[in-house]
Structures are given as structure tokens and as C-alpha cells.
N, C-alpha and C positions, 0 to 999 in steps of 0.2 A: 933191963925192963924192955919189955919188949911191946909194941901195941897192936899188933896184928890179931892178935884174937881178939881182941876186946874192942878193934876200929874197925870196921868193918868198911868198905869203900866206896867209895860214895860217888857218882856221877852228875855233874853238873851242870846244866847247860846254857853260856848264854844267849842273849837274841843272834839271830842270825846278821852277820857282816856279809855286803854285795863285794863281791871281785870282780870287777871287768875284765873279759879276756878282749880286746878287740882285734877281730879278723879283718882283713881287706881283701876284697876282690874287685878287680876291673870292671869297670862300668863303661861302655863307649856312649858319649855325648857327643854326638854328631851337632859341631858348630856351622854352619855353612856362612861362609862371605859370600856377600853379592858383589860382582863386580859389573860394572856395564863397561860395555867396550863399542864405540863409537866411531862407524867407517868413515872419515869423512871425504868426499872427493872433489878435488879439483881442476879447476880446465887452466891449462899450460901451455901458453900460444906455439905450435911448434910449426915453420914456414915447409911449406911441402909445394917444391914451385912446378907449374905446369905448364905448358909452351903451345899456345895453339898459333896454327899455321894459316894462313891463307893461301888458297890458288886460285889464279886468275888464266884463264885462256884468252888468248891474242892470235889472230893471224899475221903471222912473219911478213906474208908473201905483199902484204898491205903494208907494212911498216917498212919494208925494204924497197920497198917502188919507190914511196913518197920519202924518204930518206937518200937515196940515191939519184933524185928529180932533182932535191932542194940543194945537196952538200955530197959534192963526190964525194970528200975526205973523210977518214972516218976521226976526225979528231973531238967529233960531236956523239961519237960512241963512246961506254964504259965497258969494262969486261971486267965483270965477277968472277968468284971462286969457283961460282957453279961452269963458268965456262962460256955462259948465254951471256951475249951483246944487249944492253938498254943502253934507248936512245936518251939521252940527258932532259933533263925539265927544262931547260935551258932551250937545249933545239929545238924542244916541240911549243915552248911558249914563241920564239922566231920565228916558225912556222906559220902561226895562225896569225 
């Protein structure tokens, strides 16, 4: 027995069912950090030595008159590096 002639076919349909497909695509979310950044400066004692000089003008020809009046010897002379004879504090406080 056969039922095909006599059932004829019949189509059904139930409610509709969702599928989700889910796609991803890149999204840029720009995060930005703050950062502060903070010069700080400071003073640093650092010695930077400088030399100031004094000159004095004297005439010789005066100092060696009255130098050779008071003390033939020159034991009341010093001699520097430089070469130049000064007469001591010594003779000249004698002197006066």
C-alpha cells in the first residue's frame, strides 16, 4: 500500500527562529594618557676662582737714596720671584 496518491504533501511552517551570525570588525578607540612631565631646576654651588691683581707705581730712585742713606747693607732687602728688591716693613718702620 502505497500513500502517495492519496497523501498529497503538505508544507509546514513553523515561527521563525533568529540565528546570530556575529561579525567583528576593528574599531580604533583612541585612549590617550596624560602624562605631565615636570623640569625641575636647580642651583649647584660650583667655585669658579678669580684672581684680581693690584699695581702699584713707586719710584726706585727715591727708595734707593733713602735706603742707601739709612743701611748700606742690603740685609734689610728681600728679593722675589719676580726679581724686584722690597725693602722690608721692618726697615721702613726703623726709618721713620
Amino acid at each position: 500500500m502505497s500513500c502517495r496518491p492519496f497523501c498529497p504533501t503538505v508544507r509546514v511552517y513553523d515561527p521563525p527562529v533568529t540565528v546570530i551570525n556575529d561579525v567583528f570588525h576593528p574599531q580604533i578607540v583612541e585612549v590617550v594618557h596624560q602624562v605631565n612631565v615636570v623640569t625641575r631646576h636647580h642651583c649647584v654651588p660650583v667655585e669658579k676662582h678669580f684672581y684680581q691683581y693690584c699695581y702699584h707705581n713707586e719710584n726706585a730712585s727715591e727708595h734707593e737714596h733713602r735706603s742707601n742713606r739709612s743701611n748700606r747693607s742690603n740685609r734689610s732687602r728681600r728679593h722675589h720671584k719676580s726679581g724686584k728688591s722690597h725693602i722690608s716693613k721692618i726697615s721702613k718702620a726703623k726709618k721713620k
